[in-house]
C-alpha positions in Angstrom: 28.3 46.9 82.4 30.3 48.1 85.5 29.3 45.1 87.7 29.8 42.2 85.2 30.7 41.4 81.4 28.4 39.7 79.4 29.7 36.4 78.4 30.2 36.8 75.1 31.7 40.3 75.6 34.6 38.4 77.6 34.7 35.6 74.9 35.3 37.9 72.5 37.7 40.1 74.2 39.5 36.9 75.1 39.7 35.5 71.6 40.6 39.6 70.1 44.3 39.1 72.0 44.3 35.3 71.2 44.5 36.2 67.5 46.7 39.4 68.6 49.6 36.4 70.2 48.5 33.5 68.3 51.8 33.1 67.3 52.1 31.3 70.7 55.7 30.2 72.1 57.4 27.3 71.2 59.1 27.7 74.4 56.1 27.5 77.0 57.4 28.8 80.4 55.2 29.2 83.6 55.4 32.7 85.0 54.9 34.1 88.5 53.1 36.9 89.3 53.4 39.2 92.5 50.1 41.3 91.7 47.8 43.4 94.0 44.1 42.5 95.4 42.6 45.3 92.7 43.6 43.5 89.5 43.0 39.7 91.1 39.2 39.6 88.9 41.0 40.9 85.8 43.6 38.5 85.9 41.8 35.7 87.1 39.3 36.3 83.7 42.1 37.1 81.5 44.4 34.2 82.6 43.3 31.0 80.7 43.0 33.1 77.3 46.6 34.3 77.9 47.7 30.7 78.7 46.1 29.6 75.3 47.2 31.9 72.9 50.9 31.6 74.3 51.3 28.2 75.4 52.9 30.1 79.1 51.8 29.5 82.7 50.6 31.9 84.8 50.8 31.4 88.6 49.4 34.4 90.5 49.8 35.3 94.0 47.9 38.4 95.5 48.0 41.0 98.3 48.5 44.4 99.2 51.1 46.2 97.7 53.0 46.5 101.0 53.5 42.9 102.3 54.2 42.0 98.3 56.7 44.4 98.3 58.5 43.5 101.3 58.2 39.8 99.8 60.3 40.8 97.0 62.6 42.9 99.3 63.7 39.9 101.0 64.0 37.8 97.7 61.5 36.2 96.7 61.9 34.6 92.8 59.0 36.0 90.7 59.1 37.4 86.8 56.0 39.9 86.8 55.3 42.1 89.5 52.1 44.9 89.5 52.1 46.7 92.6 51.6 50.4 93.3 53.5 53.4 91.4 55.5 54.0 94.5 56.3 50.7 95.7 57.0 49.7 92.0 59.4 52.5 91.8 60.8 52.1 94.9 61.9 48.7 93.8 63.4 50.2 90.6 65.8 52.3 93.0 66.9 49.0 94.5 67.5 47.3 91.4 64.9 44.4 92.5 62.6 45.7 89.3 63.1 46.7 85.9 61.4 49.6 83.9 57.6 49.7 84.7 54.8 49.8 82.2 51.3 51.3 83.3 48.4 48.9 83.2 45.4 50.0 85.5 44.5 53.0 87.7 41.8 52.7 90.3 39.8 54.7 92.6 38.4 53.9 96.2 34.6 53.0 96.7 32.5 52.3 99.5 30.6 48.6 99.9 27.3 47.2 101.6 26.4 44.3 102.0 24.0 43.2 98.5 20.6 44.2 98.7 21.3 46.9 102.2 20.6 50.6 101.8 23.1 52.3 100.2 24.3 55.4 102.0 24.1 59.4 100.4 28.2 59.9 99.7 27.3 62.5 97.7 29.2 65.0 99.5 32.7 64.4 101.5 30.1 65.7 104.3 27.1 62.9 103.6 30.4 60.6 103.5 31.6 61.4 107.1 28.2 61.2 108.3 27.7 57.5 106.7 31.0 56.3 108.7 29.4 57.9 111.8 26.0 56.0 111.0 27.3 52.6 111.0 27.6 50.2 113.2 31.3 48.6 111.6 33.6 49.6 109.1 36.1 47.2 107.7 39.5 48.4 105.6 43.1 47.1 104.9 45.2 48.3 107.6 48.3 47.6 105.2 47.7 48.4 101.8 47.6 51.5 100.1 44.2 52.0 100.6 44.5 51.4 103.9 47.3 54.1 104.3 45.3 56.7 102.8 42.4 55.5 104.7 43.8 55.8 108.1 45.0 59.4 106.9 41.7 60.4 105.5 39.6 59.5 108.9 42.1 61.6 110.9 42.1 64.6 108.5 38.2 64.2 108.8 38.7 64.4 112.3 36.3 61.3 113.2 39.3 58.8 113.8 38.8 58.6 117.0 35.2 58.0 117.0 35.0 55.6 114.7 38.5 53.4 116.2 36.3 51.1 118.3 34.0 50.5 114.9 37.2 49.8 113.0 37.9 45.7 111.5 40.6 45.2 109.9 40.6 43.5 106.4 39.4 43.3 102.9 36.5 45.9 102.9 34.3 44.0 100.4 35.2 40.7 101.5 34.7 41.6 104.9 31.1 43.3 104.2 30.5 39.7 101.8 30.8 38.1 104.9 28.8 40.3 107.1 32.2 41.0 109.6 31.5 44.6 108.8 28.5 46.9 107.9 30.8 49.2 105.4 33.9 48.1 103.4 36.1 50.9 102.6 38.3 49.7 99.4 39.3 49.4 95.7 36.3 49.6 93.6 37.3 47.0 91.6 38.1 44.9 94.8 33.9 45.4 95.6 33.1 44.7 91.9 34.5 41.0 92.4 32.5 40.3 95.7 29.3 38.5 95.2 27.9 39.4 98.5 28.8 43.3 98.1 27.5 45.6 96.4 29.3 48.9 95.5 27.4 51.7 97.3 29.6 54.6 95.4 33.2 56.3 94.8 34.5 58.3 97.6 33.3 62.3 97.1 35.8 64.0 94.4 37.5 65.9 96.5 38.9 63.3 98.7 39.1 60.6 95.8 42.1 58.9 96.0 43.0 56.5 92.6 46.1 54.4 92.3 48.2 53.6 89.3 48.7 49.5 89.6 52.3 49.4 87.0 53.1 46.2 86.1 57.3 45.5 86.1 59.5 42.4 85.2 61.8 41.2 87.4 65.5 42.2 87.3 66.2 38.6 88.3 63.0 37.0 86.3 63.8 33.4 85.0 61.0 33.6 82.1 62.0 37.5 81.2 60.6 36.5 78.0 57.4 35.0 78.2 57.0 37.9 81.2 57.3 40.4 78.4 54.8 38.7 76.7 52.0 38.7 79.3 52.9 42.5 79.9 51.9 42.6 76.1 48.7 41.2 76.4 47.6 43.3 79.4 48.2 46.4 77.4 46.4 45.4 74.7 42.8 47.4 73.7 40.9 44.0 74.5 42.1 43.9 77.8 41.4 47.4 78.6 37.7 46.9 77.9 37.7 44.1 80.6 39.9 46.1 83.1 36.9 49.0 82.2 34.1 46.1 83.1 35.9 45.5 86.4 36.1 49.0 88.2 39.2 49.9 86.8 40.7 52.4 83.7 43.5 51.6 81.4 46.7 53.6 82.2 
């Protein structure tokens, strides 16, 4: 269930919120989305039932929270924005965002490659010993996740030991592509990579989850039809797929 949604699981989560917005818009309006790496599979699936049951647009671009948010720092037009709590709320302060509305919180995984042996990360012990085992490990130097990360391996104290086994970049997509031998990341981000397979969460006690809000923008041109896809991501339909991916409603 965790890896993939049967299809007719999706189709009938897909038509649920159709029927819950079939009242569709007689005003269709194409909305931009600033929206983080973990949610890109649930909005990618989600997408063209949204577009049909409201008649809207949706153009998505993704990344980490950081370089998004510095995008919309230096004015960037977008209506929807789901970044991390902080960054979100940062951009409240500023005036760039309005009120935030949670839609996802995810935790932090470990990928292999599909099919490798899956290291013991039972323990935050077994989990320090599997970074000293392999041969490459691959995270997002500026993301959240990579933030923590970087943190975590000093507090650990096997930064230093593992710098020259470091490459940077999406851990799953990195591991997908045999660049690294571990991908440190999003579990939902290792869910959506064919060529990964998710190994396990980080221990409990060094867990790390991250709320993903989702915002409008203060300057949004389609405020809206924005409104509307906020809606449709909080519904119970698309909690079950966000559930399927990795992730839990929030």
């Amino acid at each position: 269930m965790m890896r993939t949604m049967n299809r007719w699981g999706l189709a009938a989560v897909v038509a649920g919120i159709a029927v819950m917005l079939a009242t569709g818009s007689a005003n269709a309006a194409e909305i931009t989305l600033l929206c983080s790496n973990a949610l890109k599979s649930v909005i990618e699936e989600l997408a063209p039932g949204f577009e049909k049951a409201t008649g809207h647009k949706l153009k998505a671009e993704y990344g980490s929270t950081g370089p998004l948010k510095a995008m919309i720092e230096k004015g960037r037009a977008f209506d929807v924005a789901i970044l991390g709590v902080e960054a979100t709320d940062d951009l409240i302060k500023s005036g760039k965002l309005n009120t935030r509305a949670g839609i996802a919180r995810s935790g932090m995984g470990v990928a292999v490659r599909k099919g490798a042996a899956k290291p013991d990360l039972a323990t935050t012990q077994a989990f320090k010993q599997a970074l000293l085992n392999a041969q490459t490990i691959s995270y997002s130097e500026g993301g959240l996740s990579g933030i923590y990360l970087k943190g975590l391996l000093e507090r650990l104290g096997i930064a230093e030991q593992l710098k020259s086994k470091i490459r940077f970049g999406r851990g799953g997509e990195m591991v997908s592509q045999g660049k690294a031998e571990v991908g440190l990341t999003q579990v939902s981000e290792i869910l959506s990579e064919r060529g990964a397979e998710l190994a396990g969460p980080l221990p409990p006690d060094i867990q790390q989850y991250t709320i993903f809000p989702a915002a409008i923008g203060a300057a949004a041109a389609n405020a809206e039809a924005a409104q509307a896809l906020l809606q449709f991501l909080k519904s119970p339909d698309a909690g079950k797929l966000l559930k399927a991916k990795g992730l839990e409603p929030a």
